[in-house]
PDB file of N, CA, C and O in Angstrom, chain B, residues numbered from 101:
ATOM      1  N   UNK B 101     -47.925  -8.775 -24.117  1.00  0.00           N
ATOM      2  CA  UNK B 101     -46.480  -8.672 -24.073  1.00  0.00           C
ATOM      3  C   UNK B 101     -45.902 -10.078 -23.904  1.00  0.00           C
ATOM      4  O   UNK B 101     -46.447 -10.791 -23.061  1.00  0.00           O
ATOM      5  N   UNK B 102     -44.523 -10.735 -24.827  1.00  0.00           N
ATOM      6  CA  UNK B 102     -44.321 -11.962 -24.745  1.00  0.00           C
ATOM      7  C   UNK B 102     -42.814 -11.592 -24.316  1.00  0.00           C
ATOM      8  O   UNK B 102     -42.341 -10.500 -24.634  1.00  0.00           O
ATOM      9  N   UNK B 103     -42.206 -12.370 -23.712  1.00  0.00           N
ATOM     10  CA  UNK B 103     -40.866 -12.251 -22.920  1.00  0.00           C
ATOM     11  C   UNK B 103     -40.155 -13.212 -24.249  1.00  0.00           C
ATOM     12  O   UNK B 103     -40.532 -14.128 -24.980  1.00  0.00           O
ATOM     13  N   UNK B 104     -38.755 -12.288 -24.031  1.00  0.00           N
ATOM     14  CA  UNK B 104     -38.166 -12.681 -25.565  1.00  0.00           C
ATOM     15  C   UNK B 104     -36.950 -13.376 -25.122  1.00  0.00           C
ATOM     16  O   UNK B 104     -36.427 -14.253 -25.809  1.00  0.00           O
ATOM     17  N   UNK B 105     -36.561 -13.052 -24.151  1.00  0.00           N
ATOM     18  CA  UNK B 105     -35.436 -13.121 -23.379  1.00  0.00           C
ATOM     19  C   UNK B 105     -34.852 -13.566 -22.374  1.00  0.00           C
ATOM     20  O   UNK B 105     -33.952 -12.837 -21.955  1.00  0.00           O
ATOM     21  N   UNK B 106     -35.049 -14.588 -21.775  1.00  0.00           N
ATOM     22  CA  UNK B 106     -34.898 -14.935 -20.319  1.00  0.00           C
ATOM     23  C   UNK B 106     -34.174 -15.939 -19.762  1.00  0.00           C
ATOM     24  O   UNK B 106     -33.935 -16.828 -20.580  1.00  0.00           O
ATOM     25  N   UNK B 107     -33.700 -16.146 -18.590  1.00  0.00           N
ATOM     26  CA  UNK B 107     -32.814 -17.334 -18.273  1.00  0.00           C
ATOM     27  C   UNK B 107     -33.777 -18.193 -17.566  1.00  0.00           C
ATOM     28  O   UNK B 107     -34.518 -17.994 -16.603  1.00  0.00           O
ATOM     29  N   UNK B 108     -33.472 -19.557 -18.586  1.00  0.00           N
ATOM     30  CA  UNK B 108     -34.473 -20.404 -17.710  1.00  0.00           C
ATOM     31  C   UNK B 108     -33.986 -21.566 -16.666  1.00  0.00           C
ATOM     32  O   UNK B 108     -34.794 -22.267 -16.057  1.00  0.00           O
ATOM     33  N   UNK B 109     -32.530 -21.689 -16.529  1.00  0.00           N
ATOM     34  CA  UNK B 109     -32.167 -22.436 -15.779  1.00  0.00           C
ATOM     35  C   UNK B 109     -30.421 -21.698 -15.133  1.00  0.00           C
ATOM     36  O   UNK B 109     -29.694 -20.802 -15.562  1.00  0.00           O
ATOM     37  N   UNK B 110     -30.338 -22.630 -13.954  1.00  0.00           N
ATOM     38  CA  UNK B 110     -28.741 -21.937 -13.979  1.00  0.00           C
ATOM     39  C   UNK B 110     -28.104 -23.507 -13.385  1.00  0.00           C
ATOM     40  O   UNK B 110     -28.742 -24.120 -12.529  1.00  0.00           O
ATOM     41  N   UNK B 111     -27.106 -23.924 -13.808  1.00  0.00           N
ATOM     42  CA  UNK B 111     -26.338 -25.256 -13.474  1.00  0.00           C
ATOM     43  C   UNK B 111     -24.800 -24.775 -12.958  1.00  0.00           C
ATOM     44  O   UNK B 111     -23.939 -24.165 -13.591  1.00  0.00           O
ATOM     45  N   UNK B 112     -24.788 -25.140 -11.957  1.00  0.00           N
ATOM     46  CA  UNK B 112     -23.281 -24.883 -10.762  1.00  0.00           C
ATOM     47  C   UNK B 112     -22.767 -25.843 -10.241  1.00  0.00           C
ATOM     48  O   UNK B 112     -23.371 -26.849  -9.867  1.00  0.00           O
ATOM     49  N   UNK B 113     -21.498 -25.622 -10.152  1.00  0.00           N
ATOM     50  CA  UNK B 113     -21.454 -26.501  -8.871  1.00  0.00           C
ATOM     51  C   UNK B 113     -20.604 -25.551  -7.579  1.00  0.00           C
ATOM     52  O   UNK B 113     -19.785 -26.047  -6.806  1.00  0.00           O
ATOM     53  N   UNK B 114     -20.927 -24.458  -7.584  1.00  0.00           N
ATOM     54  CA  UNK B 114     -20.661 -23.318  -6.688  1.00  0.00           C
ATOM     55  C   UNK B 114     -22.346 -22.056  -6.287  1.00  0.00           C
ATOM     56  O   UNK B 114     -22.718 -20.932  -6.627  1.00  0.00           O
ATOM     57  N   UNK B 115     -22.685 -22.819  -5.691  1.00  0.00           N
ATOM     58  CA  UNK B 115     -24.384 -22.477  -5.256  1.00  0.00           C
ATOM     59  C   UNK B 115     -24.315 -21.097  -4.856  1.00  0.00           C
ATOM     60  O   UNK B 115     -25.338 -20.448  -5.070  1.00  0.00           O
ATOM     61  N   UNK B 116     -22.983 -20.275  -4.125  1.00  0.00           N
ATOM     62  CA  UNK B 116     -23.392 -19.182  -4.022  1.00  0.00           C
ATOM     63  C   UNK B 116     -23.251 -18.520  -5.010  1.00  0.00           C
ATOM     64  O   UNK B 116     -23.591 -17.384  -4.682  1.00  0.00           O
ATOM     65  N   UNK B 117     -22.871 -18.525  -6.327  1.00  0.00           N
ATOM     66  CA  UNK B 117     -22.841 -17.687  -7.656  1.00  0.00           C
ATOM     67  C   UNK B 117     -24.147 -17.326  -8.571  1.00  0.00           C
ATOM     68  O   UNK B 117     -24.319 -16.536  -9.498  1.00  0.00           O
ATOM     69  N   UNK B 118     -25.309 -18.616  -7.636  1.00  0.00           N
ATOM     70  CA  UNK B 118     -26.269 -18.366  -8.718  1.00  0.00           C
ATOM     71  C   UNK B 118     -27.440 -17.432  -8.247  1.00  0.00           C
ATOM     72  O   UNK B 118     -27.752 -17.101  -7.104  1.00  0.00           O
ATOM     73  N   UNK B 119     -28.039 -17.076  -9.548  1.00  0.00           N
ATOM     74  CA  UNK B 119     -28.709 -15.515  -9.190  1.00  0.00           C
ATOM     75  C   UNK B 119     -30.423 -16.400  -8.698  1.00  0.00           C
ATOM     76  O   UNK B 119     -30.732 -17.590  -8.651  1.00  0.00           O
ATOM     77  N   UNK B 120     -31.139 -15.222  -8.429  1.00  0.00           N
ATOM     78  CA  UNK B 120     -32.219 -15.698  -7.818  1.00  0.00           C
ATOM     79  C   UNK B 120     -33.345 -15.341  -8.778  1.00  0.00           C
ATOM     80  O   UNK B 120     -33.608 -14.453  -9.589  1.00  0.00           O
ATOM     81  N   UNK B 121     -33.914 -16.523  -8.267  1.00  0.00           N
ATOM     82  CA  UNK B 121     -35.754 -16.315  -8.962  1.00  0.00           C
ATOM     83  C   UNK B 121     -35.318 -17.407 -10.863  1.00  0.00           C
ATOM     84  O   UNK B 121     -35.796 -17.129 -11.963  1.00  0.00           O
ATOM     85  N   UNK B 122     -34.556 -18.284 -10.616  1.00  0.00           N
ATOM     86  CA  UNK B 122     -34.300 -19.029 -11.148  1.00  0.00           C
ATOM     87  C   UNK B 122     -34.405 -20.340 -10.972  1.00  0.00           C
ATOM     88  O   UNK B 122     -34.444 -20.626  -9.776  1.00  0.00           O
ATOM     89  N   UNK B 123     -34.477 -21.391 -11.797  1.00  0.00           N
ATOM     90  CA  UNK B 123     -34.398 -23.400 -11.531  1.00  0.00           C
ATOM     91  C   UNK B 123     -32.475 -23.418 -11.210  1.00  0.00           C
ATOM     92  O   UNK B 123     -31.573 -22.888 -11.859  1.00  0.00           O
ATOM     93  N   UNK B 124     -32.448 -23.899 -10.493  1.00  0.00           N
ATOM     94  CA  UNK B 124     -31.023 -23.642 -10.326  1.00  0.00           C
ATOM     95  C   UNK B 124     -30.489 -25.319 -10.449  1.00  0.00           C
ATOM     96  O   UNK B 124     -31.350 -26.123 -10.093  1.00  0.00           O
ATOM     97  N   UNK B 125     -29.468 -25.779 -10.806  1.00  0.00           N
ATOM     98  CA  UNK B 125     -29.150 -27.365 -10.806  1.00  0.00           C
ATOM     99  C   UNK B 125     -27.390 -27.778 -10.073  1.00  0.00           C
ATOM    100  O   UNK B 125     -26.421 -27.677 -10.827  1.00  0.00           O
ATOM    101  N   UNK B 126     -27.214 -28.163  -8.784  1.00  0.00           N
ATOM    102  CA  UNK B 126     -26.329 -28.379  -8.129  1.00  0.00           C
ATOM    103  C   UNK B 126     -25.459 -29.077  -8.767  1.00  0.00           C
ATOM    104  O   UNK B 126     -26.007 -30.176  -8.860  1.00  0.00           O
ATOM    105  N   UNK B 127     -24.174 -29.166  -9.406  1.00  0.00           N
ATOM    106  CA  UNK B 127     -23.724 -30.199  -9.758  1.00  0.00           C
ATOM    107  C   UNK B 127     -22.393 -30.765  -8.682  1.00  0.00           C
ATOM    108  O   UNK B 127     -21.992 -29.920  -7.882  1.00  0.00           O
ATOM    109  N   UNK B 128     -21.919 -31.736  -8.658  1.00  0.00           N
ATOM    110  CA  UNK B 128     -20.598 -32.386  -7.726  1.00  0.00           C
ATOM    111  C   UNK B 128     -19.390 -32.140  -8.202  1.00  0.00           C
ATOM    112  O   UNK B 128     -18.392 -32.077  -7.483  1.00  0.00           O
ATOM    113  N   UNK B 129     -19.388 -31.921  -9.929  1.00  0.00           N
ATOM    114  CA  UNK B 129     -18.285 -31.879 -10.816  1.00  0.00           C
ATOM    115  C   UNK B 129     -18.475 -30.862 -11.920  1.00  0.00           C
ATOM    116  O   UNK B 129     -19.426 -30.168 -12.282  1.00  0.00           O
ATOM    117  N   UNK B 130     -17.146 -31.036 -12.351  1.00  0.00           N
ATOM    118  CA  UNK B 130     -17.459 -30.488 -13.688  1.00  0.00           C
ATOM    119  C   UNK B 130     -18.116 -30.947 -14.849  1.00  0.00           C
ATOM    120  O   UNK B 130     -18.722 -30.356 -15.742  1.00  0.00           O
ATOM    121  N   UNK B 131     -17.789 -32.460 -14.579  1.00  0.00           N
ATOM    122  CA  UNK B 131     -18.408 -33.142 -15.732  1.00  0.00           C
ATOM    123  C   UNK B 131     -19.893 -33.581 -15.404  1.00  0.00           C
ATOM    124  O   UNK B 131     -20.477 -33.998 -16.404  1.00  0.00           O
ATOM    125  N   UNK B 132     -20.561 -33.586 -14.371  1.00  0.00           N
ATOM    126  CA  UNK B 132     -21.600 -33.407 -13.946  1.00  0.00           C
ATOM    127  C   UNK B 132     -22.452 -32.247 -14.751  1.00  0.00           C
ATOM    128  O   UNK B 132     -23.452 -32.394 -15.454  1.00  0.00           O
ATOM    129  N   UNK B 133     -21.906 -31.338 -14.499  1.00  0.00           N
ATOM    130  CA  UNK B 133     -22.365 -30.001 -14.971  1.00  0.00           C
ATOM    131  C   UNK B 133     -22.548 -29.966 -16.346  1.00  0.00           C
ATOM    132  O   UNK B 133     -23.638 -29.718 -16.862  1.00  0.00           O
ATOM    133  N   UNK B 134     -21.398 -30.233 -17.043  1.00  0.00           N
ATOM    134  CA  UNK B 134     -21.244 -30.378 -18.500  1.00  0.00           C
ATOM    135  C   UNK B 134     -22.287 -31.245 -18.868  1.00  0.00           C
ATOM    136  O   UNK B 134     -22.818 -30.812 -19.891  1.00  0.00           O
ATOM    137  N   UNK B 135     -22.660 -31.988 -18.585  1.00  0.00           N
ATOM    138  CA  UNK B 135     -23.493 -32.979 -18.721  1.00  0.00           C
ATOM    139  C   UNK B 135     -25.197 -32.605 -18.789  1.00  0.00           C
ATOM    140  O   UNK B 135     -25.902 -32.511 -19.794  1.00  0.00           O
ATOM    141  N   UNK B 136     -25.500 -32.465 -17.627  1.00  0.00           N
ATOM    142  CA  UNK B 136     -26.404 -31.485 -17.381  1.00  0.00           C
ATOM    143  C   UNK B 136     -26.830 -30.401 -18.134  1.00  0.00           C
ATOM    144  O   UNK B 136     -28.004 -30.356 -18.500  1.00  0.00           O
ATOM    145  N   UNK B 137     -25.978 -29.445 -18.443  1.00  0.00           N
ATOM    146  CA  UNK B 137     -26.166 -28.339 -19.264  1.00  0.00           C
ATOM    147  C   UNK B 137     -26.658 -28.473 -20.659  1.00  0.00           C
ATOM    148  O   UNK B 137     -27.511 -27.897 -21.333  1.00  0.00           O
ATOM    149  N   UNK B 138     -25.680 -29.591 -20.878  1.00  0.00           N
ATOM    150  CA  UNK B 138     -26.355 -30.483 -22.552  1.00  0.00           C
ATOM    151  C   UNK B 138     -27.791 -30.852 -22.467  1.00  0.00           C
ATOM    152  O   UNK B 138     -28.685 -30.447 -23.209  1.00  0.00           O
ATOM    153  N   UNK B 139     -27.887 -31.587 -21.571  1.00  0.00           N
ATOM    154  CA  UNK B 139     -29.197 -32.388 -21.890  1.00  0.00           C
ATOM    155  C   UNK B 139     -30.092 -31.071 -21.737  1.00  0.00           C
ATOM    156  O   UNK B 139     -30.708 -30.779 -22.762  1.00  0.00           O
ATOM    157  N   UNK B 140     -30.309 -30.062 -20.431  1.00  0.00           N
ATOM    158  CA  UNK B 140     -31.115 -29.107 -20.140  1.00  0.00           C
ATOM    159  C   UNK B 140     -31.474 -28.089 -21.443  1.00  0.00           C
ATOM    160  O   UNK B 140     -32.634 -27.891 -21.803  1.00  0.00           O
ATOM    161  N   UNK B 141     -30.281 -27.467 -22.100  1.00  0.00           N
ATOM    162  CA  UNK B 141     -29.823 -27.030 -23.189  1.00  0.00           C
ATOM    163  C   UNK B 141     -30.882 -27.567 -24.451  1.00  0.00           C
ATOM    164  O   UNK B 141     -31.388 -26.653 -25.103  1.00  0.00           O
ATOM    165  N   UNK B 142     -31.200 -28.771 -24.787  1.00  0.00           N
ATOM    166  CA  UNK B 142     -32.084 -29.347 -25.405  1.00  0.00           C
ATOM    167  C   UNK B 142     -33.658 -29.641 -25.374  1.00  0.00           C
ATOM    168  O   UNK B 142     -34.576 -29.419 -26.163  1.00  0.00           O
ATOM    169  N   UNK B 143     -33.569 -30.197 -24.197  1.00  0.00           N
ATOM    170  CA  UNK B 143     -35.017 -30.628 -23.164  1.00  0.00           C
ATOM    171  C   UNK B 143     -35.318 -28.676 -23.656  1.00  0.00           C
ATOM    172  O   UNK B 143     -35.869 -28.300 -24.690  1.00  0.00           O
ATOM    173  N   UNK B 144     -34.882 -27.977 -22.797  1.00  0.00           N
ATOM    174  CA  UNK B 144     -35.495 -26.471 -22.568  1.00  0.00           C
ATOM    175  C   UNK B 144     -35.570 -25.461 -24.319  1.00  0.00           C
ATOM    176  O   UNK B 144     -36.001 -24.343 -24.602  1.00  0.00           O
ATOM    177  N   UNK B 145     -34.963 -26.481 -25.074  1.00  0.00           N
ATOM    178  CA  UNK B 145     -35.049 -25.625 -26.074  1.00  0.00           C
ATOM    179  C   UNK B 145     -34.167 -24.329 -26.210  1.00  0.00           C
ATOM    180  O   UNK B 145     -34.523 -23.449 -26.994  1.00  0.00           O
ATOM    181  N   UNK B 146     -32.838 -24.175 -25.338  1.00  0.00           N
ATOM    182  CA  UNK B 146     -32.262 -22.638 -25.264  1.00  0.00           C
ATOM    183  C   UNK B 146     -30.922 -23.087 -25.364  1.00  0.00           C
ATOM    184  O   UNK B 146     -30.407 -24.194 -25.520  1.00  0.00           O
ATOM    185  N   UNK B 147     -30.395 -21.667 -25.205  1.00  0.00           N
ATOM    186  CA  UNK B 147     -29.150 -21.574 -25.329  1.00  0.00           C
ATOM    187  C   UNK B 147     -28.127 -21.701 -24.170  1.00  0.00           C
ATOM    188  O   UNK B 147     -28.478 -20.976 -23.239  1.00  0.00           O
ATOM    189  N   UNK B 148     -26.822 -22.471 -23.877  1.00  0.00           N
ATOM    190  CA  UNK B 148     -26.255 -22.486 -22.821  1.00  0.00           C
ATOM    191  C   UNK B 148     -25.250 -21.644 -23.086  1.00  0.00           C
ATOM    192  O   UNK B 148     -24.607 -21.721 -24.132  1.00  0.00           O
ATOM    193  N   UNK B 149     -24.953 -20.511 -21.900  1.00  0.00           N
ATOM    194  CA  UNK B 149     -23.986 -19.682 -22.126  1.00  0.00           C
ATOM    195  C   UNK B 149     -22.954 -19.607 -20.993  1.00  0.00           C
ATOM    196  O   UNK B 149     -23.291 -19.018 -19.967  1.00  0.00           O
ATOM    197  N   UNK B 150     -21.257 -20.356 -21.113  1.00  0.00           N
ATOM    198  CA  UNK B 150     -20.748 -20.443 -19.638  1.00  0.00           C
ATOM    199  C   UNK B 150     -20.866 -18.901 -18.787  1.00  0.00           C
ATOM    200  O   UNK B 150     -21.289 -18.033 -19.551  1.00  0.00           O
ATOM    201  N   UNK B 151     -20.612 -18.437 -17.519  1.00  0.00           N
ATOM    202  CA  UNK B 151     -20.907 -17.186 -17.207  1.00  0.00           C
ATOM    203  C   UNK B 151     -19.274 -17.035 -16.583  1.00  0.00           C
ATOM    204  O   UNK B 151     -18.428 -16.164 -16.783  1.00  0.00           O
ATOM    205  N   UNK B 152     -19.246 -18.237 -15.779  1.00  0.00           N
ATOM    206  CA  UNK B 152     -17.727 -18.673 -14.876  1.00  0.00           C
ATOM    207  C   UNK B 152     -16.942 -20.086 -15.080  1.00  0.00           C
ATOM    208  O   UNK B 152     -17.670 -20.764 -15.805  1.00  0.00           O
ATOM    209  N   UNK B 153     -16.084 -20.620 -14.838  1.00  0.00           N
ATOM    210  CA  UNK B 153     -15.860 -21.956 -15.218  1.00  0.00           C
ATOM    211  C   UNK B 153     -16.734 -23.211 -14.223  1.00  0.00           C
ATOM    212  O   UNK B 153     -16.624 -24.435 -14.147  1.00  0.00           O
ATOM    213  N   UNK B 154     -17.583 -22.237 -13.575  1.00  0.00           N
ATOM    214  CA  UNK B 154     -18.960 -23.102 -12.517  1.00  0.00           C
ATOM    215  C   UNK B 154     -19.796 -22.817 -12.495  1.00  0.00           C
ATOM    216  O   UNK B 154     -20.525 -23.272 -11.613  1.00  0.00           O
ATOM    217  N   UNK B 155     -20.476 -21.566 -13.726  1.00  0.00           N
ATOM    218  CA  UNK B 155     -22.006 -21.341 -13.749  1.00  0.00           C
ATOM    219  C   UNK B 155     -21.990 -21.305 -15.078  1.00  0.00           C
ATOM    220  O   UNK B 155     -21.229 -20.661 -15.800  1.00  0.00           O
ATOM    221  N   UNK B 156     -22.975 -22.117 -15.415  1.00  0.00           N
ATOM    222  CA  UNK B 156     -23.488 -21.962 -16.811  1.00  0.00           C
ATOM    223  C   UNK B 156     -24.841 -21.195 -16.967  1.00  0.00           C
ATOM    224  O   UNK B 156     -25.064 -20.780 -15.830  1.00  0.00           O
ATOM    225  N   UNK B 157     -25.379 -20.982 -17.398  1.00  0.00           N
ATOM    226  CA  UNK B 157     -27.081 -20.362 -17.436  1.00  0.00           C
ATOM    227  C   UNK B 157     -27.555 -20.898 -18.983  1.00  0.00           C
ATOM    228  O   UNK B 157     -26.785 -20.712 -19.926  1.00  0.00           O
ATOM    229  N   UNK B 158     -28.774 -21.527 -19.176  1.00  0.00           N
ATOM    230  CA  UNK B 158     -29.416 -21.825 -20.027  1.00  0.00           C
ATOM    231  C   UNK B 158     -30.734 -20.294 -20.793  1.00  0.00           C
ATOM    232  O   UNK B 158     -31.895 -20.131 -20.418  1.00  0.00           O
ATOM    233  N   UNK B 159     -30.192 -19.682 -21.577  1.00  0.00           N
ATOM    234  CA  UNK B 159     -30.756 -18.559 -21.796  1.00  0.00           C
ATOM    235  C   UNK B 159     -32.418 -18.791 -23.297  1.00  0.00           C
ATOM    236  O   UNK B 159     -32.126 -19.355 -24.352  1.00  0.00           O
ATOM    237  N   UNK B 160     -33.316 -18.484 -23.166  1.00  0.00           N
ATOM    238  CA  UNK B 160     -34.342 -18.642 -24.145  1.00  0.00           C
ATOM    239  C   UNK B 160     -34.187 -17.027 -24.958  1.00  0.00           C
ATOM    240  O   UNK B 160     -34.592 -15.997 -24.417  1.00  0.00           O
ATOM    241  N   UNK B 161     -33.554 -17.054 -26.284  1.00  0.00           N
ATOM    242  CA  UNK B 161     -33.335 -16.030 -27.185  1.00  0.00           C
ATOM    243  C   UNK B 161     -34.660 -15.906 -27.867  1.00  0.00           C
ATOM    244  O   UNK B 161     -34.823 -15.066 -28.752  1.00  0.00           O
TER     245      UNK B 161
END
């Protein structure tokens, strides 16, 4: 069985929003975050999907 689907990262800068059993990435800003999400987004090979205007999640489709 191969997992098709999964979140492989979560980038915030509001720590209690993010879910558990995840890489989670603190940010200070927004543009921190934005930032972050790009590069992770690439490096990880997936998709970034905003969830809130302070959690993003990096999803593998």
């Amino acid at each position: 069985m191969a997992l098709d689907k999964f979140i492989l990262a979560a980038i915030t800068t509001s720590p209690k929003k993010v879910p558990s059993g995840v890489a989670v990435f603190h940010c200070d800003s927004k543009e921190e975050m934005d930032k972050i999400t790009t590069n992770l987004e690439a490096i990880l090979d997936g998709i970034a999907h905003s969830l809130t205007e302070d959690l993003y999640v990096i999803v593998k489709h």
